[in-house]
C-alpha positions as CSV (number, residue, x, y, z in Angstrom):
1,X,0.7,5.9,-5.7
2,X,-2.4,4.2,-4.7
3,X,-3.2,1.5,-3.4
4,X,-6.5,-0.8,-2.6
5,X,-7.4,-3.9,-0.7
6,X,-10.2,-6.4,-1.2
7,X,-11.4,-9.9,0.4
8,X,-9.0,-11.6,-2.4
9,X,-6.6,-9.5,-4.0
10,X,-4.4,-6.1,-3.9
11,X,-3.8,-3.7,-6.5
12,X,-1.8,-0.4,-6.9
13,X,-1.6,2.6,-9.7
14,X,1.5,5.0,-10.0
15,X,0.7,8.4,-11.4
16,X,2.9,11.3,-12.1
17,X,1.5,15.0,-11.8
18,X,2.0,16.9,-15.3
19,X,1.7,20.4,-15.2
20,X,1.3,20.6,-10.9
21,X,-2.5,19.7,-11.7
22,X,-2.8,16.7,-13.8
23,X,-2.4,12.9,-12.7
24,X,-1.3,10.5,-15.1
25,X,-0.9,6.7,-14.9
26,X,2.8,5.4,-15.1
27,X,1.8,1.8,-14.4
28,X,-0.4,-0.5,-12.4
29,X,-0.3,-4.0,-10.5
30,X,-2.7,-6.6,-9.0
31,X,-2.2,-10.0,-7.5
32,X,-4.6,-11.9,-6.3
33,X,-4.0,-13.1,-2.4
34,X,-3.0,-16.3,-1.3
35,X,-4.9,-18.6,1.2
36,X,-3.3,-17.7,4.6
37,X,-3.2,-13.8,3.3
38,X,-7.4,-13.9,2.6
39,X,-7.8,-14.3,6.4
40,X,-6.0,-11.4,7.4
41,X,-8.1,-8.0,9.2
42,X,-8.2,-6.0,6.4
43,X,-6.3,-3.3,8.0
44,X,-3.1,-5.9,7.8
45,X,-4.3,-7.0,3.7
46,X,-4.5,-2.8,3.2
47,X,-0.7,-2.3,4.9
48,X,0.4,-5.6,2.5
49,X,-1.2,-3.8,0.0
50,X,1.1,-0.3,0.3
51,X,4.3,-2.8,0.9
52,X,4.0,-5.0,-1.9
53,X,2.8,-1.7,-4.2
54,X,6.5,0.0,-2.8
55,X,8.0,-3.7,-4.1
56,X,6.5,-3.6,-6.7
57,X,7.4,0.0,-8.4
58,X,10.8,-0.2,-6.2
59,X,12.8,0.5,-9.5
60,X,10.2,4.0,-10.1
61,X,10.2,5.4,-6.6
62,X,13.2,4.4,-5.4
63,X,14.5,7.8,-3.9
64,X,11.4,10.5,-5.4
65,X,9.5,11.6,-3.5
66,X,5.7,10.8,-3.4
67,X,2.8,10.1,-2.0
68,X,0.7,7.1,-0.8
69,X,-3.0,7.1,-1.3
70,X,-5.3,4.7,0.3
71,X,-9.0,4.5,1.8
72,X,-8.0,2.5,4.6
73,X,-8.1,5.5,7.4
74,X,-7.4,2.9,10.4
75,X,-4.1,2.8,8.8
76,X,-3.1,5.9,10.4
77,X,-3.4,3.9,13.8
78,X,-0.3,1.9,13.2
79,X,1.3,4.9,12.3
80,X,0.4,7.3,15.2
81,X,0.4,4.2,18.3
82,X,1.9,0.8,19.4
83,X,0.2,-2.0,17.9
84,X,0.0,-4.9,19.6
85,X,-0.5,-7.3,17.0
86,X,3.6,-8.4,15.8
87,X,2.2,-8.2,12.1
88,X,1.4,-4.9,12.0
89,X,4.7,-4.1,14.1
90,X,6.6,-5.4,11.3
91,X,4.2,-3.4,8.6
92,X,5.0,-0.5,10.5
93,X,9.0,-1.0,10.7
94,X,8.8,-1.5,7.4
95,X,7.0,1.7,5.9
């Protein structure tokens, strides 16, 4: 799965690996972001962006394994310390 960011909106595409060397798209989702959610940091809109994505395909990836793509390397900072912002906290719990 990846998944992307921007100043308005979010937007993920699922893939499947055919032939353990070939991506192909399954599906993919946008939706635009709504006024409290475009002043976010982007490092909360690109951690929306990976939960609403796993929402979104729940009913595809629900129990495969698989792997999250983003270009958001800060990301990696909620995952490897304590934030202390409670937003990211919950972003955190919740991956």
């Amino acid at each position: 799965m990846h998944t992307d960011a921007s100043g308005s909106a979010v937007a993920a595409a699922l893939g499947k690996v055919h032939d353990g060397k070939v991506e192909r798209p399954v599906a993919f989702a946008s939706q635009k972001l709504s006024g409290s959610q475009l002043g976010w940091a982007i490092i909360e809109k690109e951690a929306y962006s990976i939960i609403w994505a796993l929402n979104r395909f729940r009913d595809i990836v629900y129990g495969a394994h698989f792997t999250v793509f983003c270009d958001h390397n800060p990301l990696q900072y909620i995952r490897e310390s304590a934030t202390k912002s409670a937003k990211l906290l919950r972003r955190s719990l919740s991956l």
